[in-house]
VEXTOR-650364 format. One record per residue (C-alpha): residue number from 1; residue in three letters; x, y, z. Coordinates in steps of 0.001 Angstrom, whole numbers, plus 500000, padded with zeros to 6 digits. Layout:
REM VEXTOR-650364
{node NUM; 'ALA'; {X; Y; Z}}
...
REM end
This chain:
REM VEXTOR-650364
{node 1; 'UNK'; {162238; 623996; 150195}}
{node 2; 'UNK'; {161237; 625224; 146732}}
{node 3; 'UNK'; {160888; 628715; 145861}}
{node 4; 'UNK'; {157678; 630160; 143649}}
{node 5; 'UNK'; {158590; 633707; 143373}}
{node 6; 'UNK'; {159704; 635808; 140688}}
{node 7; 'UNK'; {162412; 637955; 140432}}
{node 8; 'UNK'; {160170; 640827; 140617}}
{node 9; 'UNK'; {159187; 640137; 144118}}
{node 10; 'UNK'; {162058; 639035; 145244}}
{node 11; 'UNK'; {164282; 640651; 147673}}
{node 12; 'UNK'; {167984; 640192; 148818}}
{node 13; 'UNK'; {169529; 641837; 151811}}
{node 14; 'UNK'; {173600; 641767; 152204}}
{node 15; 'UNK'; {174425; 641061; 156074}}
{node 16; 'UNK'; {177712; 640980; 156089}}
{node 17; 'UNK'; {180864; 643160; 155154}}
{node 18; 'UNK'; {181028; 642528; 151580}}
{node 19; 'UNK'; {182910; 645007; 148564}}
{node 20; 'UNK'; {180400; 646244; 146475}}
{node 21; 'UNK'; {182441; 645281; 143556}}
{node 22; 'UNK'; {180973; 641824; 144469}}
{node 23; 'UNK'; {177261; 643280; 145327}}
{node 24; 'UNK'; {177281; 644903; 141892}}
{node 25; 'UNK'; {177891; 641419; 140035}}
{node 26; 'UNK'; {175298; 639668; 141915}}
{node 27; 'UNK'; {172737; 642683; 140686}}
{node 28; 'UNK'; {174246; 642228; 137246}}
{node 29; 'UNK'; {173685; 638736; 137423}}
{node 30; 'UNK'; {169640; 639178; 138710}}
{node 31; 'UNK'; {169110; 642613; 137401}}
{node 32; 'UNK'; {165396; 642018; 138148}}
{node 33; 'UNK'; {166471; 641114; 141989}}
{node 34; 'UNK'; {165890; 643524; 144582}}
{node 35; 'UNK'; {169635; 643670; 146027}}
{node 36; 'UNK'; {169729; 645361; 149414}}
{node 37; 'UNK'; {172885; 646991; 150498}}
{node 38; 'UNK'; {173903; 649605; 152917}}
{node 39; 'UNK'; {177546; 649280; 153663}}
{node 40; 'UNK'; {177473; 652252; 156279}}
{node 41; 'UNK'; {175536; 649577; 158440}}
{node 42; 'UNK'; {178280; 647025; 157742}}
{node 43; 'UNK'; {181290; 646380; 159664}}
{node 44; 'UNK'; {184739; 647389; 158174}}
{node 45; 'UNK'; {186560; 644322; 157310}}
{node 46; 'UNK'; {190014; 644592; 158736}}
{node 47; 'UNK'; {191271; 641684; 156265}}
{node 48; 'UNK'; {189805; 640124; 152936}}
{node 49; 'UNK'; {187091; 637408; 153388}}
{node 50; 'UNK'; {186536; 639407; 156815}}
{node 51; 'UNK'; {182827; 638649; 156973}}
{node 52; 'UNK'; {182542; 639270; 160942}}
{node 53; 'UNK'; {184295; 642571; 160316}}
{node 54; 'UNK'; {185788; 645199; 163297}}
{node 55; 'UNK'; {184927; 643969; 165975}}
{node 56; 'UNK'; {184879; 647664; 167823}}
{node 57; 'UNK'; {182198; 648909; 164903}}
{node 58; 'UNK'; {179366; 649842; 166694}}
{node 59; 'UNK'; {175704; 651271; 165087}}
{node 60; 'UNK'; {173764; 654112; 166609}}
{node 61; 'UNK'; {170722; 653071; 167794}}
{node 62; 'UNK'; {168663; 654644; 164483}}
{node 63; 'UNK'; {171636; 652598; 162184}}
{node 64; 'UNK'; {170501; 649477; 163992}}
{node 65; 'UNK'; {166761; 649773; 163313}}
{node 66; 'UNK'; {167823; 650128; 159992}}
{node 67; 'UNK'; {169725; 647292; 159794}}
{node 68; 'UNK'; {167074; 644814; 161251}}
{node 69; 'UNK'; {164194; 646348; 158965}}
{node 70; 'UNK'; {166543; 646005; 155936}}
{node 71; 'UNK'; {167202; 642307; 156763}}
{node 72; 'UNK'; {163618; 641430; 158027}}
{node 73; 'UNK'; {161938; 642860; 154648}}
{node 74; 'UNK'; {164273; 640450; 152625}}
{node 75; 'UNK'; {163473; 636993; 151475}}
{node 76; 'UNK'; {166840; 635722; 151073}}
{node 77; 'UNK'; {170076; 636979; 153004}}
{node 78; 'UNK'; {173824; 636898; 152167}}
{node 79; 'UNK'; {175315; 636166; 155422}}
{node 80; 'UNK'; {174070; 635568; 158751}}
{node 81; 'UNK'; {172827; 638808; 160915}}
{node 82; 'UNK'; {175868; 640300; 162426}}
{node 83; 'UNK'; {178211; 636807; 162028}}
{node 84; 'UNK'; {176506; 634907; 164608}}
{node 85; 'UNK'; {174304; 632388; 165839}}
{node 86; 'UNK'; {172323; 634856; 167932}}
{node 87; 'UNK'; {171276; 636921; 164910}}
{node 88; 'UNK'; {170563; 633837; 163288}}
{node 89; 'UNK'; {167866; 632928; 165666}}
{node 90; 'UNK'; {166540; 636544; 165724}}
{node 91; 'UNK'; {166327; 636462; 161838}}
{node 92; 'UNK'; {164588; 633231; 161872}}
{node 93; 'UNK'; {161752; 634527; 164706}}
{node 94; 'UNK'; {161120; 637624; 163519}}
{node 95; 'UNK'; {161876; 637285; 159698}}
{node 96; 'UNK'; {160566; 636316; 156127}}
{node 97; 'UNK'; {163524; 635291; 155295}}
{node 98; 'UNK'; {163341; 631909; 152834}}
{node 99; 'UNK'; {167241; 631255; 152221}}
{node 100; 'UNK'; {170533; 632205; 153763}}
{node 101; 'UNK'; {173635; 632409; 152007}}
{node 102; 'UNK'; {176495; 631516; 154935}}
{node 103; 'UNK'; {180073; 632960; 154705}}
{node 104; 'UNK'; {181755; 629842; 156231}}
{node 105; 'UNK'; {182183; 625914; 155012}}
{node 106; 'UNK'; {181482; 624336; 158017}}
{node 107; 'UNK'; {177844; 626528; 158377}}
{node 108; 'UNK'; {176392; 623657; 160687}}
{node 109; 'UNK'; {178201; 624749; 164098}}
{node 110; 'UNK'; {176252; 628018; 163899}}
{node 111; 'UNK'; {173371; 626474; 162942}}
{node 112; 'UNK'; {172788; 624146; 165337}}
{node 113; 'UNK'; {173949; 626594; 167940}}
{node 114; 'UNK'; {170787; 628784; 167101}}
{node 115; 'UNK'; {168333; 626652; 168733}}
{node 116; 'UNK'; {166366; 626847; 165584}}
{node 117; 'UNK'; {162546; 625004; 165955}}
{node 118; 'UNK'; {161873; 622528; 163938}}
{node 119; 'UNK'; {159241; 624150; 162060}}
{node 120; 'UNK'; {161934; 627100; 161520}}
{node 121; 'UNK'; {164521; 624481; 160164}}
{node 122; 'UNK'; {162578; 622822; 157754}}
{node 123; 'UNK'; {161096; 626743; 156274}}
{node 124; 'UNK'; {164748; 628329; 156166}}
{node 125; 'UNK'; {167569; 626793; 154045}}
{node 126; 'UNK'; {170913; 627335; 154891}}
{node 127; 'UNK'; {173619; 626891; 152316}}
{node 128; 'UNK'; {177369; 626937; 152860}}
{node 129; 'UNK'; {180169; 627992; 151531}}
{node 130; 'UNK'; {181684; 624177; 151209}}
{node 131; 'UNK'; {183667; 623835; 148123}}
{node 132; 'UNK'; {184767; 627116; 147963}}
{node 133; 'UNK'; {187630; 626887; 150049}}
{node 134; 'UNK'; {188654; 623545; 148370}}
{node 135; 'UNK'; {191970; 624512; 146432}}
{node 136; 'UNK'; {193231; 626531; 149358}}
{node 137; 'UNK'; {192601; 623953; 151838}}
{node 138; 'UNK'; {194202; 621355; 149680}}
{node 139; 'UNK'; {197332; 623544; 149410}}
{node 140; 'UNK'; {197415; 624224; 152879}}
{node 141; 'UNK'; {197438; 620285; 153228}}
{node 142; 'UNK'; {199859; 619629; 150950}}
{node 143; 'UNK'; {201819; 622129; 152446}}
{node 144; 'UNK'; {201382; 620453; 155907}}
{node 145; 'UNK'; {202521; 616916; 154431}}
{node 146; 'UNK'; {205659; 618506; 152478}}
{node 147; 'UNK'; {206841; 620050; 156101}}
{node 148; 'UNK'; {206713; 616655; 157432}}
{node 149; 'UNK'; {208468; 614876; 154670}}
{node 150; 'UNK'; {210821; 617602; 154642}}
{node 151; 'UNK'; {211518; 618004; 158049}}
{node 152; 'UNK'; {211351; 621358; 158555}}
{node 153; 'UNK'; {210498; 621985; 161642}}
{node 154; 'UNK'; {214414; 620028; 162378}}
{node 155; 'UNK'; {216032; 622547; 159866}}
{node 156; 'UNK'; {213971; 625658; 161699}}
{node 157; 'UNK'; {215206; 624507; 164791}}
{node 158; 'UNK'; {218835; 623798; 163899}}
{node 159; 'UNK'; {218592; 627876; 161964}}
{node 160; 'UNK'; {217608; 629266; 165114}}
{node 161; 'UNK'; {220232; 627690; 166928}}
{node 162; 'UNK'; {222576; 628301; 164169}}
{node 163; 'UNK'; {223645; 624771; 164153}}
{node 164; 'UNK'; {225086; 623003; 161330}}
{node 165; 'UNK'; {224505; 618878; 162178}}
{node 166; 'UNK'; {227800; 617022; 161497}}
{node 167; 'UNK'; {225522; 614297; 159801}}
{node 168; 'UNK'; {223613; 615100; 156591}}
{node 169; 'UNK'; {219764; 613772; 157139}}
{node 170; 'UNK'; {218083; 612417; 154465}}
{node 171; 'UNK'; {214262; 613266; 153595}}
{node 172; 'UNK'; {210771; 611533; 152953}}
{node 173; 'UNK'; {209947; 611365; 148790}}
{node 174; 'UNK'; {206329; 612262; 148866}}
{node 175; 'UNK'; {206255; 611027; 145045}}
{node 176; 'UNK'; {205461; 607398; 145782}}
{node 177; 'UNK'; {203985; 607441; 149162}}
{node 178; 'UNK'; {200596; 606655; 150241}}
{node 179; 'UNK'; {197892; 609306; 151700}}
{node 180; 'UNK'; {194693; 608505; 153492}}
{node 181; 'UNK'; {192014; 611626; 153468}}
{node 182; 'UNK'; {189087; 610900; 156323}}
{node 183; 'UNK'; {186164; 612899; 153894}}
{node 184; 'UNK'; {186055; 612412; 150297}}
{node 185; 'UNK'; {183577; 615533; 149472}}
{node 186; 'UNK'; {184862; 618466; 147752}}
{node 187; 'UNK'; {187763; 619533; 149653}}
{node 188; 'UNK'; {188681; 615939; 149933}}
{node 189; 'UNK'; {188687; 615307; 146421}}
{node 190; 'UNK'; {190491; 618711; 145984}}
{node 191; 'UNK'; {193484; 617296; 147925}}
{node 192; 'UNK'; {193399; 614094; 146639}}
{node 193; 'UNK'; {193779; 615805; 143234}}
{node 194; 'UNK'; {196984; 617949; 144629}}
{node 195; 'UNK'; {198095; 614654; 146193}}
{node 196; 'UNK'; {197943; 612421; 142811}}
{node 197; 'UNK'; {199927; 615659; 140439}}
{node 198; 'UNK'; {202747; 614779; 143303}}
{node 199; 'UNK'; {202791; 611525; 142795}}
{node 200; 'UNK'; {200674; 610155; 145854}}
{node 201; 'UNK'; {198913; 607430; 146186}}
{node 202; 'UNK'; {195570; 607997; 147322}}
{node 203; 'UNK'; {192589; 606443; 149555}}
{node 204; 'UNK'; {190191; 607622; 151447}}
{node 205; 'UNK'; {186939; 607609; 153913}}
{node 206; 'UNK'; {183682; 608196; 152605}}
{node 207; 'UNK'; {179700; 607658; 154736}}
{node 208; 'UNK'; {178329; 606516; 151146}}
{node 209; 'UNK'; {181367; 604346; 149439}}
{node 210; 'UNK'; {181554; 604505; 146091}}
{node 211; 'UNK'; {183839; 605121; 143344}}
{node 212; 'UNK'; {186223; 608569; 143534}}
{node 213; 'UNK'; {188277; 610025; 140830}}
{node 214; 'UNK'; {191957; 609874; 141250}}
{node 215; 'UNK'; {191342; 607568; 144887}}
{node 216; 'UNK'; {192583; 603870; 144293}}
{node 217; 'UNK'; {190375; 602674; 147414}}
{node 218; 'UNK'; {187412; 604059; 149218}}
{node 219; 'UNK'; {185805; 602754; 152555}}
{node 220; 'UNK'; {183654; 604163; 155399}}
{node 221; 'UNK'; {184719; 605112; 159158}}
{node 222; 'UNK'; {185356; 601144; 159727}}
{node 223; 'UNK'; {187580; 600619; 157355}}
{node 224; 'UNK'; {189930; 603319; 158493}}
{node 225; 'UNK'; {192377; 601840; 160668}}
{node 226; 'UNK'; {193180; 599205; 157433}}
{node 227; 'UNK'; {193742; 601988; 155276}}
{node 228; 'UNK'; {196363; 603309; 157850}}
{node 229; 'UNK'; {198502; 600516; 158152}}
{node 230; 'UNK'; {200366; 601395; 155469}}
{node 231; 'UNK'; {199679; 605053; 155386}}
{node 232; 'UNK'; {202792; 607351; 155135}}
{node 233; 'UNK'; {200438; 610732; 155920}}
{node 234; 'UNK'; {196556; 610761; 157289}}
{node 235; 'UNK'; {195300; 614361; 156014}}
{node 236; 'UNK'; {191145; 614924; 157837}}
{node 237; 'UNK'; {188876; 617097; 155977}}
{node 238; 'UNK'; {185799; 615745; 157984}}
{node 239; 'UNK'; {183391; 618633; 159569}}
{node 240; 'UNK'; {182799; 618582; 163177}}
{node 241; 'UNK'; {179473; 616384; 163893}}
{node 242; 'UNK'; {178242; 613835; 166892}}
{node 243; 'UNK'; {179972; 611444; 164004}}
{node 244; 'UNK'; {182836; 612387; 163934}}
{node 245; 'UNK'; {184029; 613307; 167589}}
{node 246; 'UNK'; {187371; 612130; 168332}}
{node 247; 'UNK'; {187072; 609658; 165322}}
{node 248; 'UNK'; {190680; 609681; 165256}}
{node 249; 'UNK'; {191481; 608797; 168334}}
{node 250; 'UNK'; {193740; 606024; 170422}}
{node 251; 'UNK'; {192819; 603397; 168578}}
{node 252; 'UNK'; {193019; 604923; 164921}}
{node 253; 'UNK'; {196674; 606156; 166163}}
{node 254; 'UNK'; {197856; 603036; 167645}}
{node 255; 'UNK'; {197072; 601832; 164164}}
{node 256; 'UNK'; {199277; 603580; 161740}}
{node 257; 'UNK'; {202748; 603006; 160827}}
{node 258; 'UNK'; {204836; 604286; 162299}}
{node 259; 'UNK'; {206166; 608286; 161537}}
{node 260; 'UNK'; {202874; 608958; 159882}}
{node 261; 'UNK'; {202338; 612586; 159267}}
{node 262; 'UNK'; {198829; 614201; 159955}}
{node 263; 'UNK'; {197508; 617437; 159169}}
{node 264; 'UNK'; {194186; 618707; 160090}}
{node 265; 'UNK'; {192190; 620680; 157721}}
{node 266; 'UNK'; {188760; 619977; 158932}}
{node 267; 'UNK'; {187049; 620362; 162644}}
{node 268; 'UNK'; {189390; 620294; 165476}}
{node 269; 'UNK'; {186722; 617859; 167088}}
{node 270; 'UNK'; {187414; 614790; 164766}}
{node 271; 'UNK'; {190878; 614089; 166510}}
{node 272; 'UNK'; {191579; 613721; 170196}}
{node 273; 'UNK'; {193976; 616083; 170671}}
{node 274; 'UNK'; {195466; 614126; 173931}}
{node 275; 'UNK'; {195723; 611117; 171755}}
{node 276; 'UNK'; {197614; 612533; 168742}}
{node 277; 'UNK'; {200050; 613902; 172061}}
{node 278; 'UNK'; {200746; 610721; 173033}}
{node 279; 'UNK'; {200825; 609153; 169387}}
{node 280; 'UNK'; {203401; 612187; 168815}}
{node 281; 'UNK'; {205464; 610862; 171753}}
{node 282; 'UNK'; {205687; 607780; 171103}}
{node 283; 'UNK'; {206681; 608319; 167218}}
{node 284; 'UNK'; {203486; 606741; 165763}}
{node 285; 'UNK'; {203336; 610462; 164647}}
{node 286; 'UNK'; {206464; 612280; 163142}}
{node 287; 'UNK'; {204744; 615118; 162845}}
{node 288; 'UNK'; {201372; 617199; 162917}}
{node 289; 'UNK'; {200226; 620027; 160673}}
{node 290; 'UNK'; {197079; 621497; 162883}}
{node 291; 'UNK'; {194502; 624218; 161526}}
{node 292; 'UNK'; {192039; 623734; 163789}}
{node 293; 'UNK'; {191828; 622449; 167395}}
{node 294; 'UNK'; {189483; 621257; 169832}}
{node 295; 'UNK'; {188919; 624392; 171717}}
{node 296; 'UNK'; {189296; 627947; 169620}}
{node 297; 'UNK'; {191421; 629698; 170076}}
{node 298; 'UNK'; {193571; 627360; 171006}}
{node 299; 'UNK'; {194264; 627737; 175085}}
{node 300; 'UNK'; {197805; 629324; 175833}}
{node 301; 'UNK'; {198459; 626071; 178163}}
{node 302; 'UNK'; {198043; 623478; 175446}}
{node 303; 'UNK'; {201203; 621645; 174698}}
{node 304; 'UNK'; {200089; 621694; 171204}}
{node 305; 'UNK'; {201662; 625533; 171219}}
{node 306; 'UNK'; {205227; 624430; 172311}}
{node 307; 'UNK'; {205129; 620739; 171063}}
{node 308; 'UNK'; {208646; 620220; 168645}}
{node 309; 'UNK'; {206797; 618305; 165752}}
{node 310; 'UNK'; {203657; 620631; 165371}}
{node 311; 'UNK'; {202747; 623418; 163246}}
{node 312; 'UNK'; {200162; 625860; 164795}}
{node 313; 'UNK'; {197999; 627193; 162773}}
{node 314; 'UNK'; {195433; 629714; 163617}}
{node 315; 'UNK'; {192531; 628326; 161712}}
{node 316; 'UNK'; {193430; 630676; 158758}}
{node 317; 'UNK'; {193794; 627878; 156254}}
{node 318; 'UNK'; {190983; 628317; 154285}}
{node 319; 'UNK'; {191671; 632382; 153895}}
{node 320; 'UNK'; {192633; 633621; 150645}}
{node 321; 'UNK'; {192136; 636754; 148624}}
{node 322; 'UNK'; {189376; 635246; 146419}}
{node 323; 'UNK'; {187190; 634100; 148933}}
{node 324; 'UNK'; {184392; 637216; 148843}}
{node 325; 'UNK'; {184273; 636802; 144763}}
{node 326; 'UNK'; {184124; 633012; 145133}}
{node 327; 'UNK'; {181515; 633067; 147876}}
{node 328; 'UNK'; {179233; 635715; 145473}}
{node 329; 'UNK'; {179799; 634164; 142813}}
{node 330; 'UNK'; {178344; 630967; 144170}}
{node 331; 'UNK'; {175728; 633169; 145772}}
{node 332; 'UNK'; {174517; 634035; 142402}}
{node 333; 'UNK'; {174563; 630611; 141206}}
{node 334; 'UNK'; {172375; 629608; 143626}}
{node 335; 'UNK'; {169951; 632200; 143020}}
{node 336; 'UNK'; {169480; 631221; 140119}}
{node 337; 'UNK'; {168672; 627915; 141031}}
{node 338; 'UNK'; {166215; 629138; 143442}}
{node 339; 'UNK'; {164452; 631478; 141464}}
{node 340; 'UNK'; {163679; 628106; 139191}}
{node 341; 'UNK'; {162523; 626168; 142044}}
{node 342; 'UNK'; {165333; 623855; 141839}}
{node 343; 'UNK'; {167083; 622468; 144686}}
{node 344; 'UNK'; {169833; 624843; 146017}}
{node 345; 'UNK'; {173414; 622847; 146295}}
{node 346; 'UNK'; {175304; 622805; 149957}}
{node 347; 'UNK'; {172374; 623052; 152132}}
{node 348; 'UNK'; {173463; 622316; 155663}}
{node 349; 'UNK'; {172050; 619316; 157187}}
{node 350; 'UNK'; {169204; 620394; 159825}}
{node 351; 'UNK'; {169242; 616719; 161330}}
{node 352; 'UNK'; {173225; 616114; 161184}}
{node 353; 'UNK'; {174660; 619969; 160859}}
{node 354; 'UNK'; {176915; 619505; 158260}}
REM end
């Protein structure tokens, strides 16, 4: 989709909680932008990056009208309409809305979940955050591989029950060893970068192989199981599509040497969580560094929870303080780009989500 109208004409409505330290640099960026903004209509966020916001904030029924005339007079929007899929589809029936900025990385889920037409896909793009959370992912999977290597989860155990082992354990070097990332795009290549300063060496998966910077081999979803067999961690960055369901599965498992550590950064869908039990079980896993499951939140009877060798994390790995200036910033970027009438970077997929 390419934009033809000028600045003049244009108009910008903020959907989401956002500090208006951040809504004041987009305006300085676009002064000639019409930059819409009524925080009282907004949700308090309870934590930074908070772009659903209090979940108890309610509007009066006169705040609400305002809110939906504010967002259906704008041409482009910074978030989707209250967080969700549901005001995404109301925006896109009843709206002039061109362009929506989304908060999150993985923007297809909510997306496709709209039911959008056709005809409503192809006038609306949807960009994504992707890329933004790139360095804080890739420390979060570092951070996942070092706990492995380190055995930490032993040492935690052996604190709590204030037990000194008569035997001194030795640990993994992570300087030397070899990483495979399933999804060379931006956050990929962010942790491959991390993984290379430690000393790692580096391949990867990749739907269009070709050369990457800093990876020493690159193939697609085939080649995976090769790459593994001499694999000493397995760190997924891919985004949950029809592709990539339980990718890692039974087979990928039952392929990797043995004590291979895997973290999951991505969608909770690419790996088959009853597989990576079993693979856990039977040591073709040592151990499992998890941001993001299957089924959110994660179900209080899922042995992932109590499981020795796994970290839980509640998909918080891509949180940081900088995350509202990052997203804005790229915001403005883009708008720039689409005030030119050239092609806005991270639009989600409308055939593929992602």
């Amino acid at each position: 989709m390419m934009n033809t109208m000028t600045p003049e004409n244009l108009t910008v409505a903020i959907a989401v909680p956002l500090e208006a330290e951040h809504v004041q640099a987009i305006r300085a960026a676009h002064p000639s932008v019409t930059v819409l903004y009524e925080p009282e209509l907004l949700p308090p966020e309870r934590f930074p990056a908070d772009h659903a916001g209090d979940p108890a904030f309610e509007r009066t029924p006169e705040q609400e009208a305002r809110y939906w005339d504010m967002l259906r007079s704008a041409d482009v929007l910074y978030g989707f309409p209250n967080e969700n899929a549901a005001g995404l589809a109301e925006i896109a029936a009843s709206g002039k809305v061109q362009w929506i900025q989304a908060m999150a990385a993985g923007a297809g889920g909510a997306v496709k979940a709209a039911g959008l037409s056709s005809g409503q896909l192809q006038r609306i793009a949807v960009t994504s955050s992707a890329g933004v959370h790139g360095l804080t992912l890739a420390e979060f999977a570092m951070m996942g591989v070092l706990n492995g290597f380190k055995r930490t989860p032993q040492m935690a155990a052996d604190q709590a029950a204030k037990h000194w082992p008569p035997l001194r354990t030795p640990t993994r070097l992570v300087s030397g060893s070899n990483v495979v990332i399933t999804g060379l795009g931006e956050i990929g290549v962010a942790t491959a970068r991390l993984a290379r300063a430690m000393g790692m060496n580096v391949s990867g998966t990749k739907r269009s192989v070709g050369p990457v910077d800093g990876v020493d081999e690159v193939t697609d979803t085939a080649g995976l199981p090769g790459l593994l067999a001499n694999a000493d961690a397995l760190i997924n960055t891919l985004p949950g599509t029809p592709y990539t369901e339980r990718m890692i599965n039974a087979e990928v498992f039952a392929a990797m040497k043995p004590g291979t550590v895997v973290v999951n950064v991505g969608r909770g869908t690419v790996i088959d969580e009853e597989a990576l039990l079993e693979a856990l079980d039977n040591g073709q896993v040592s151990f499992a560094c998890l941001d993001v499951f299957a089924v959110e939140p994660l179900p209080q009877d899922s042995p992932l929870w109590s499981h020795p060798r796994v970290m839980v994390s509640p998909h918080t790995s891509a949180l940081s303080v900088a995350e509202n200036r990052l997203i804005a910033e790229r915001f403005a970027d883009n708008l720039a780009r689409f005030l030119s009438g050239e092609p806005l970077l991270h639009v989600v997929d409308p055939v593929h989500f992602y």
